[in-house]
N, C-alpha and C positions, 0 to 999 in steps of 0.2 A: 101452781100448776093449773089451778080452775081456772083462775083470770087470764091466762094463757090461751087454754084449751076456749076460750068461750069467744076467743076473738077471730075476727074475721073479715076479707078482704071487703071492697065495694060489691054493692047489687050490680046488674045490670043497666037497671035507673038512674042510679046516679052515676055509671060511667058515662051514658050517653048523654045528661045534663051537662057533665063538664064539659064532654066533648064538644056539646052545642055552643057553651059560653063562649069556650076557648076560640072554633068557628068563627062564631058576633065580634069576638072582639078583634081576631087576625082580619077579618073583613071590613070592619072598620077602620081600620089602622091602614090596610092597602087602598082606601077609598079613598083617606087624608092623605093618605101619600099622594095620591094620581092625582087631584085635587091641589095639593100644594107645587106639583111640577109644574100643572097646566098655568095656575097663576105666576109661577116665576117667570114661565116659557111667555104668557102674555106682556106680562112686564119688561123681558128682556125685547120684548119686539116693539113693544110701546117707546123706546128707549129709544133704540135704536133707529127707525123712522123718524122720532124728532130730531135725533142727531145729523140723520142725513135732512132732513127738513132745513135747519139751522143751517147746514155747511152751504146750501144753496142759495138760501135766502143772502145768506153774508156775500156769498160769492157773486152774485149775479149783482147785489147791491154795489159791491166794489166796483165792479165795471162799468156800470151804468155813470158813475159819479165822475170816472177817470175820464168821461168824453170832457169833462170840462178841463183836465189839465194840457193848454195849449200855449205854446210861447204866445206871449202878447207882440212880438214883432214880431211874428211868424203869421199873424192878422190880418188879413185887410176888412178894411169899412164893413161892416157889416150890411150895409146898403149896395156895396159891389161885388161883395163876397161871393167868388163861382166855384170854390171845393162841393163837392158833396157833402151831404149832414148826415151827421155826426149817429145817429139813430136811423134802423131800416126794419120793416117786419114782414112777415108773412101770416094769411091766417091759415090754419089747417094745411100744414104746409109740416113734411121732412126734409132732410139734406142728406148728400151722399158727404162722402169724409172729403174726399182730393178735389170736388167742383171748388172750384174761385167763388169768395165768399158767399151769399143765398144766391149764385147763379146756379140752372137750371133743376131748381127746388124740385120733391119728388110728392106725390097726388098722397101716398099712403100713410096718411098722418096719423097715430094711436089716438085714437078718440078725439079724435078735431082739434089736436095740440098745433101749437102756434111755433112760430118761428121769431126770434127777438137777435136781431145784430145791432152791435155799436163798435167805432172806430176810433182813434185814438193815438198822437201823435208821438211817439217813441221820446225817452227821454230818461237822464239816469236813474228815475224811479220806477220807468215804467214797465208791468209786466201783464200779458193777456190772462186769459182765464186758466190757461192750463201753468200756470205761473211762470214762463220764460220769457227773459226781459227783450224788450224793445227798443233798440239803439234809437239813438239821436238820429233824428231824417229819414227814420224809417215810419210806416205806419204801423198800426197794430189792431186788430181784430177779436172782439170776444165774441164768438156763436152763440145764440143757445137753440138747441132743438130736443127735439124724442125722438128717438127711434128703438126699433127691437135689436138686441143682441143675438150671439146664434142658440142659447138657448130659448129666446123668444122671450125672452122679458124687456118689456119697457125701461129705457134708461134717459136720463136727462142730460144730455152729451153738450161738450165745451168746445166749440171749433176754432181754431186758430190756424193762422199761417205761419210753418216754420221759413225753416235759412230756404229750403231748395222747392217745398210743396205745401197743399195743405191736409190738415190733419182732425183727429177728434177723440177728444177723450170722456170717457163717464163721469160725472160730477155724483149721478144718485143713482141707484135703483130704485125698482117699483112704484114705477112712474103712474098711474092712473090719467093724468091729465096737466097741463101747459097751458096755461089760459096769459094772452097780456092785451093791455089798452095802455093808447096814451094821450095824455095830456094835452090838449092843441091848444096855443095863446090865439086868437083871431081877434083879439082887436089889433085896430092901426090906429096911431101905431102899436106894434106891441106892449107890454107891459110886464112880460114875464110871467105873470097868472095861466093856469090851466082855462077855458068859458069851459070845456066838456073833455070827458074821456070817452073815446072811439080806439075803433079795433083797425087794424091795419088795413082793411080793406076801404074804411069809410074816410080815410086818411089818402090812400090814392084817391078818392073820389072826387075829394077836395083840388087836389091836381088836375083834372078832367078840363078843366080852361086851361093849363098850360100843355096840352100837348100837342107838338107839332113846332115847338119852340126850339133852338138850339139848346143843344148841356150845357154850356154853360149859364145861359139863363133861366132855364129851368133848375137845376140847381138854385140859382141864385131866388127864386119866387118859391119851391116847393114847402108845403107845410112840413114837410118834415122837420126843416129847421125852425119851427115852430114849437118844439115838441118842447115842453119842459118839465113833464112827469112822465113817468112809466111806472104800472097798475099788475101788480102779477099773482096769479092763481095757481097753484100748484098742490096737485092730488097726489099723497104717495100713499102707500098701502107697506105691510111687514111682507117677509121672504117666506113664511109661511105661514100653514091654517090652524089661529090659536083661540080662537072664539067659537063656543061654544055652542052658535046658533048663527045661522045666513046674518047677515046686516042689510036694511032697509032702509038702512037713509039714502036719502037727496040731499046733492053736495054742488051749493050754486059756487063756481071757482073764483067771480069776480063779484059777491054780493048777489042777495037778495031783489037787489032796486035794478040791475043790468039785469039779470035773468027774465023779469017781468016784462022789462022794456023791449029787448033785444035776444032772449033766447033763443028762440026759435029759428032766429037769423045767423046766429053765432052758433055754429055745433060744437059743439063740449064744451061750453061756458058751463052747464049744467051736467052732472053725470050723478044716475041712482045706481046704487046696488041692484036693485031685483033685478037691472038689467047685466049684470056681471052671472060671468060662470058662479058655480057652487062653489069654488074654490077659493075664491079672488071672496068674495061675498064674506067668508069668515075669516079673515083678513082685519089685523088691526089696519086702521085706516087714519089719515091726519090731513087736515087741510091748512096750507100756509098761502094767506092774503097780503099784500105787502104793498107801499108805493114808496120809489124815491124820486126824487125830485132830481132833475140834473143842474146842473152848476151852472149859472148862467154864461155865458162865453165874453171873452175878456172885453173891454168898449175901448 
């Protein structure tokens, strides 16, 4: 009954020690938690922007390649040759969906993103960007532009011509920027090497002696059929704000060595964060640089 009698609950001291522990440690635990969301949430977004990184890169790649699949009797000389070529661009240039292929392009380009077309002769393998095949005798069409959808996000859309109209569909979100150059052979005769990569504008310019020429000799002289690389930059950013702090970098879309030369000339070859919203800014971000080479056309 003494040892009984003598005992006795906690002080007030030591309830409020516990209390404190226990406190520290349920706060540290909810601090690992927020902590371990925020990096899975980065992760998942990290992920996810390469994936659509990838599916674009592949896809625009496909298409670029398929200008060279052309019946070889379906040829002529490449010296009298008066089809249009195969490769068309715009710089800082949008599209609406139903204009007939980059005809009457629109001014309001997401950060000075480009416009890249190429054409393509229908055949049982053949199929455009949004993947519907292209009969024998027909031609075929792969867009690529930016534009805003109606929530207002930038998207990197695939235009094509169906059976009755034309059309466009999203290949990525969270576009930042569309950067492309291409390849121009100028020696004569050719040889099929790139001398320089230019941007679409400097590509019509090359044209500037032939206008006032009939189409089909223009056709038949234009550098465009020249062309035998295509150079492409592409900015995406995640669907939302998973870093921890704004981002600061500068993101040259076509290389380091074109921005010095040609930035200033070329708008969005070059795009910084400070210059984005707070939003965009904490944004995983990812740059995909890429060239393929087109197929040289049949002799």
């Amino acid at each position: 009954m003494r040892g009984l009698i003598r005992q006795h609950g906690m002080t007030l001291v030591e309830l409020m020690v516990a209390l404190t522990i226990g406190l520290g440690i349920v706060l540290m635990a909810g601090r690992l938690l927020v902590l371990a969301n925020g990096a899975y949430a980065a992760q998942a977004e990290s992920a996810g922007v390469e994936d659509g990184g990838r599916f674009a890169v592949d896809l625009i790649g496909r298409a670029v390649r398929q200008t060279g699949a052309i019946d070889p009797d379906s040829v002529a000389d490449p010296a009298t040759d008066t089809a249009p070529a195969r490769v068309a661009g715009l710089d800082a240039r949008s599209l609406s969906r139903a204009t007939a292929g980059i005809d009457d392009p629109l001014p309001a380009a997401v950060n000075g993103s480009d416009v890249l077309a190429v054409r393509f002769p229908g055949d049982s393998g053949a199929v455009d960007c949004a993947g519907f095949p292209v009969a024998a005798g027909e031609e075929g069409w792969s867009i690529f532009y930016v534009a805003r959808n109606g929530e207002g996000e930038a998207e990197l859309r695939c235009k094509y011509r169906g059976a009755a109209h034309w059309s466009a569909d999203a290949v990525v979100s969270g576009v930042d920027g569309f950067q492309v150059l291409y390849g121009v052979d100028t020696d004569d005769p050719p040889d099929g090497a790139a001398n320089r990569y230019v941007n679409a504008t400097a590509v019509d310019a090359l044209d500037e002696g032939f206008a006032g020429l009939p189409a089909a000799e223009f056709n038949r002289r234009t550098h465009w059929k020249r062309i035998v690389g295509v150079r492409v930059g592409l900015l995406l950013h995640g669907s939302r704000a998973t870093r921890g702090e704004p981002g600061g970098a500068r993101y040259d879309l076509l290389g380091a060595g074109y921005a010095a030369v040609a930035g200033t000339e070329d708008p969005g070859s070059s795009l910084d964060e400070a210059g984005m919203t707070p939003d965009l800014r904490r944004r995983e971000r990812r740059l995909f640089t890429f060239t393929v080479a087109l197929p040289a056309p049949p002799s």
